[in-house]
N, C-alpha and C positions, 0 to 999 in steps of 0.2 A: 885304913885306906879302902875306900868300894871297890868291888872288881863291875868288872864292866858290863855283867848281868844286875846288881845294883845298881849301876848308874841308870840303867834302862828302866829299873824298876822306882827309882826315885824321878824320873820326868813322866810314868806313866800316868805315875802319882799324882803330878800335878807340883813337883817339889824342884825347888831350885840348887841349880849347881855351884861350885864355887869356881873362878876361875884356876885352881890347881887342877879341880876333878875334869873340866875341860879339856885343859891343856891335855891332860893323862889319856881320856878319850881318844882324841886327835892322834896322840905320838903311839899309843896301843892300833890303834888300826892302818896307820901308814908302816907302822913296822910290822901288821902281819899277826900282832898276839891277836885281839880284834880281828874273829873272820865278818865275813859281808853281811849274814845273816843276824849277827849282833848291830853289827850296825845300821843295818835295814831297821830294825826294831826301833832301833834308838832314834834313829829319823822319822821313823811314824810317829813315836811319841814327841818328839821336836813339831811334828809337825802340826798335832793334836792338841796338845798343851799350849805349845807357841815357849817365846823363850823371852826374858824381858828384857829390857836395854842394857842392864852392866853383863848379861849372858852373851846378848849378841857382841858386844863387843870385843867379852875375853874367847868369844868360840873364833871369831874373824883374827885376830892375833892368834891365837894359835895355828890357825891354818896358815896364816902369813908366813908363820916361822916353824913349818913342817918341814920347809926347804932351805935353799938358797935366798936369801933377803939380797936384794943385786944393791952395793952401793953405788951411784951415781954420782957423787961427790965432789969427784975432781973434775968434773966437766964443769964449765964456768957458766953461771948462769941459772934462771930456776927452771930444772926442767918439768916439764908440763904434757901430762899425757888425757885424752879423751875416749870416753867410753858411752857407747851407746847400749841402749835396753834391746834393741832389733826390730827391724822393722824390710818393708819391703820396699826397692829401690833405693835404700840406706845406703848412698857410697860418698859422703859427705867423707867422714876420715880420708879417701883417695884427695879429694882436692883441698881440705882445709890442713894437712903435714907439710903441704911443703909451701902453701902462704902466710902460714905461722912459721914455717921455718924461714923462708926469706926475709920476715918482719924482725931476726934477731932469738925467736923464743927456741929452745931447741925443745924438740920432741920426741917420748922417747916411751912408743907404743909397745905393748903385749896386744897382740889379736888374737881371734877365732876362726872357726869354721863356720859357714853355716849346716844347719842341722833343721828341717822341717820347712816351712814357709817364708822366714828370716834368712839373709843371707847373708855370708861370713866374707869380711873383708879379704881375709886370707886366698880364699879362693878366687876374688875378685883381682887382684895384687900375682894370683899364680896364670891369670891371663895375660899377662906381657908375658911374650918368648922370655925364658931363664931368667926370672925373677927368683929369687931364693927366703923364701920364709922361715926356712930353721938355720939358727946361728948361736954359736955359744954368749953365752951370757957374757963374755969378755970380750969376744967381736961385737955386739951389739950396743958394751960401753963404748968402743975404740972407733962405730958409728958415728952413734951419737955423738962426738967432741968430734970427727971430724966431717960430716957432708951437713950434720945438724938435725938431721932427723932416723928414724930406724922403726919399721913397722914387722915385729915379729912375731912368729909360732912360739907360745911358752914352750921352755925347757921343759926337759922332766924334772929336774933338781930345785925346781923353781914352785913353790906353793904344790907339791904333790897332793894334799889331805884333797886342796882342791876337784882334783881332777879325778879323782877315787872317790870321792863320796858324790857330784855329781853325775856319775856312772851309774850309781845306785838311785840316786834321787828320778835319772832318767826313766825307769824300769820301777819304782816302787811307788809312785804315784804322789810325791813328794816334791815337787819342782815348785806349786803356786803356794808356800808360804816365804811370806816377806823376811824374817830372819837370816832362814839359809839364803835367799838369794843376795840380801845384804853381805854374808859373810864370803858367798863366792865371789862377789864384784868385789869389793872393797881390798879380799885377802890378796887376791890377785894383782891390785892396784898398788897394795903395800911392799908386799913382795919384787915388785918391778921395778921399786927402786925411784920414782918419780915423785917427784916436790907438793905436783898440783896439778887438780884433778877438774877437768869440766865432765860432768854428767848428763847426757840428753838423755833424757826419760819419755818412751812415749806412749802415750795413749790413744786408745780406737782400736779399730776392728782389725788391724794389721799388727796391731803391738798382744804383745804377754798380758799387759794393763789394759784391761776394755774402757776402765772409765777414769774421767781425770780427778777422782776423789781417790782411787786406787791406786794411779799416777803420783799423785801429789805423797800418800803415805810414804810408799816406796823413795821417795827423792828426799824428804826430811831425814829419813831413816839412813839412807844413805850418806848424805852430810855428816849426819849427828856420829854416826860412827868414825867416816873416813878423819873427821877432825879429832875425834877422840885417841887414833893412834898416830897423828901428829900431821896429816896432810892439810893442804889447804884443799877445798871441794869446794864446788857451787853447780848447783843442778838447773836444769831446764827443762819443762814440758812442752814440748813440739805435739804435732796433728801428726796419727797413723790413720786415720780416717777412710787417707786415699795413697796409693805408693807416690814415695817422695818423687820428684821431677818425673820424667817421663818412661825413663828405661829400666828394667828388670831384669836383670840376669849378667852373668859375670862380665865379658868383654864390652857390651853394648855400654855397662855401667861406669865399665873405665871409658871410654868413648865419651860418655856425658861429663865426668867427673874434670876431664881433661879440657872441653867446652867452657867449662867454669872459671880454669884458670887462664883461656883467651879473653877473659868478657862475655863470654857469652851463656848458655845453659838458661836453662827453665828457673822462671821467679822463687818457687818455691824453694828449689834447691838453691841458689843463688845466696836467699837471705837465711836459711839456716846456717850456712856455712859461714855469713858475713857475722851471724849473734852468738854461734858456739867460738867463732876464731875472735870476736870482741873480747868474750868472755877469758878465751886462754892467754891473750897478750895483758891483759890486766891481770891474770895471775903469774906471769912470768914477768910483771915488771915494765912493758913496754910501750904503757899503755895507761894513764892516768884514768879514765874511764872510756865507755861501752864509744861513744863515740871517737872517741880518740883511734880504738881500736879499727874501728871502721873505716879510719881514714887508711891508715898505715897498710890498712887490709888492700883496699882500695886499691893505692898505688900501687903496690907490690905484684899485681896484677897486671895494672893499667902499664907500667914499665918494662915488665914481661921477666921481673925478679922470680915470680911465683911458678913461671913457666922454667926457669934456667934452674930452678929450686928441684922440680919434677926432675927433671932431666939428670940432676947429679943424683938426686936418691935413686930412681930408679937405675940407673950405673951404678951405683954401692951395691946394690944386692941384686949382682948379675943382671939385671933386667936387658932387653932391646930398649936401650933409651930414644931411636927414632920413633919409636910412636908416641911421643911427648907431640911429634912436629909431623907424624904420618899414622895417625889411627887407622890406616885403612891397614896398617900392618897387624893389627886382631884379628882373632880369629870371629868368622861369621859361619852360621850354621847352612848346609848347604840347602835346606828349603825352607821356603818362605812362602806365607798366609797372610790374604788379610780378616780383619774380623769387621763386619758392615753392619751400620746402624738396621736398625729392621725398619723402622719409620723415621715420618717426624719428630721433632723433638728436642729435648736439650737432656744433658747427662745429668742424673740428678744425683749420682755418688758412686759409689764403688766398696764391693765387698774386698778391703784393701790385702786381708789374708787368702781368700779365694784369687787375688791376681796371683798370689805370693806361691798357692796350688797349683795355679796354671803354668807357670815358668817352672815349678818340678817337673808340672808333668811332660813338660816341654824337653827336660833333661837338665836346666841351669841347676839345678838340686838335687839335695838327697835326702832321704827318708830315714837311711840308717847312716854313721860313722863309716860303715864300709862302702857305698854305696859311690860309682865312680858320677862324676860330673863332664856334661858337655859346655864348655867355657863359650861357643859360641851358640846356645840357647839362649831364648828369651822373650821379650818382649818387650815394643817400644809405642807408650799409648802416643796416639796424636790427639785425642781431645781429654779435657780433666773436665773435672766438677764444676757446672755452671755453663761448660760450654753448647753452643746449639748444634743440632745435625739435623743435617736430612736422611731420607732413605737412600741406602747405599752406598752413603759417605764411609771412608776407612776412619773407623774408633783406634782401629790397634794392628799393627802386623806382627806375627807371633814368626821367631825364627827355631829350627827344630832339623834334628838328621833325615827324619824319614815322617813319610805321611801318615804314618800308624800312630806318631810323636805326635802331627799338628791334630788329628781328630782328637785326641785325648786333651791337647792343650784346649782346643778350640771351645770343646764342652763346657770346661771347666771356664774358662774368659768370659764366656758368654753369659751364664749366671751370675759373674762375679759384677755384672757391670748393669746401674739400676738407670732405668729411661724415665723421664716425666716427658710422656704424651704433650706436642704442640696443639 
């Protein structure tokens, strides 16, 4: 049997592992025999080498079952959870959980934080007054079978290898190879206990993926594994190009997310959430195909199920469920900017991670894990790509605590946003 300076020394190699040496890997460095420093090694050589497909699948299984593997089981029905790549203005999960949950499918998320330019649902979900994101993995089954839906902070006990080796991947410059990132989505997916998996992957200037040839690998790769340890997946490439719908930063986003399930909200956001919630009701069964899903999606809306949907999940996990039916009860940041076209013109795109800059620096984010966030920061564009302005028309009002917040926002927006001259 290798010790785990062997193993390091056979991927530096260029040599393949078996899935016992893996496993062995994995359970050595969650328990501690394996310090960081070994495993740094071994992830630059992971990351060097690269790992081939029966690797990535027995590394993603073993992280799977580093922890807790949650059964879902006795909940009736297939449940079906959604996972995004990250992107800015990404709050599609707020209003596609509970119009897939009113449609019958139950839903039964692990989320994140956000961390850099991307923003974390979590955080998004901890702007309702007394929403509660950490729950035991038994309260989050005893969710699920009763309100239909549950969107929460992984346990600890829950895929651990995970959250410990991307700590190091964060800090060792190991993050942009497609294996490990496959085995942190996927393990995390396995672990949580869910049926079936929709994937939005995205690409441009606002996503992990700049290009959609890099897009596309990542989402095969992803399928290919998630079915290989027994889930149903189907992935989607969407536009990061430009932030999704209009709004950027935590409360504003649930504000929009919420607009969506009146009927209302920005086209783009609209049809994402109409083609990922198609996708998840045909794998939950509910739904013979894409358009079927569309319809059911539809009504569920249109009847105000998807709105009564919001309203019981947000009451499961403490939330204020009057802002289902009183947004104004979010938090909004106490100054406000606008940002003005400088001429004529039409918008001719957007540096969509540069908006993603500007809303940190606005406060909506963080730069480190420890780093606190302002929920009522952000930003809310009024024109997208293709639209026309004049001089002095408002492009974007940027919300922020203090004016020392909006110059720094305002820097940053202002480069981020490209004009083609009328």
């Amino acid at each position: 049997m290798r010790t785990p300076e062997e193993l390091i020394e056979l991927k530096r190699d260029g040599g393949k592992h078996s899935a016992e040496e893996l496993a062995r890997l994995v359970r050595a460095f969650v328990s501690g025999e394996m310090p960081d420093y070994q495993m740094s090694a071994w992830l630059m050589s992971a990351y060097i080498r690269g790992l081939d497909a029966e690797e990535t699948v027995w590394l993603t299984d073993a992280m799977a079952r580093s922890g807790r593997v949650l059964d879902l089981s006795a909940i009736p029905g297939v449940k079906v959870d959604k996972h995004s790549t990250g992107g800015v203005g990404d709050k599609t999960t707020i209003a596609l959980v509970p119009m897939v949950a009113a449609c019958g499918v139950p839903v039964a998320k692990m989320s994140g934080r956000g961390l850099g330019h991307t923003g974390g649902t979590l955080d998004k979900l901890e702007s309702i007054p007394g929403f509660r994101v950490e729950m035991s993995p038994e309260a989050f089954a005893v969710q699920v079978r009763d309100a239909g839906c549950a969107v929460v902070a992984q346990s600890a006990d829950v895929d651990p290898a995970d959250k410990l080796m991307y700590a190091l991947r964060d800090v060792t410059g190991t993050v942009p190879s497609v294996p490990l990132i496959v085995g942190s989505i996927i393990s995390k997916k396995v672990a949580g206990g869910a049926d079936a998996i929709v994937l939005d992957v995205k690409a441009g200037s606002g996503a992990f993926m700049k290009t959609q040839a890099e897009a596309r690998h990542l989402a095969d790769e992803l399928v290919r594994v998630g079915e290989a340890l027994g889930k149903r997946v189907t992935a989607v490439l969407t536009d990061m190009d430009q932030p999704l719908g209009r709004a950027v930063g935590n409360a504003l986003e649930v504000r929009e997310a919420i607009e969506v399930l009146r009927g209302e909200g920005p086209p783009d956001l609209v049809e994402e959430c109409m083609l990922l919630g198609a996708k998840m009701l045909v794998l939950g069964g509910r739904a013979c195909d894409e358009d079927e899903g569309r319809i059911h999606l539809a009504e569920a809306v249109q009847d105000g199920r998807a709105l009564a949907a919001c309203r019981a999940w947000v009451a499961a996990q403490g939330g204020d469920e009057r802002v289902v039916d009183d947004p104004s009860r979010l938090a909004v940041a106490a100054r406000a900017r606008e940002l003005r076209a400088p001429g004529d013109g039409a918008i001719a795109g957007f540096d969509a991670e540069g908006v993603g800059r500007a809303a940190m620096a606005l406060g909506a984010g963080r730069a480190t894990a420890e780093d606190a966030i302002d929920h009522g920061a952000g930003i809310v564009l009024h024109a997208k790509r293709g639209d026309a302005v004049s001089a002095g028309d408002s492009v974007a009002t940027m919300f922020a605590a203090s004016e020392r917040l909006l110059d720094a926002g305002e820097e940053r927006l202002a480069a981020a946003v490209v004009y083609a001259q009328g």
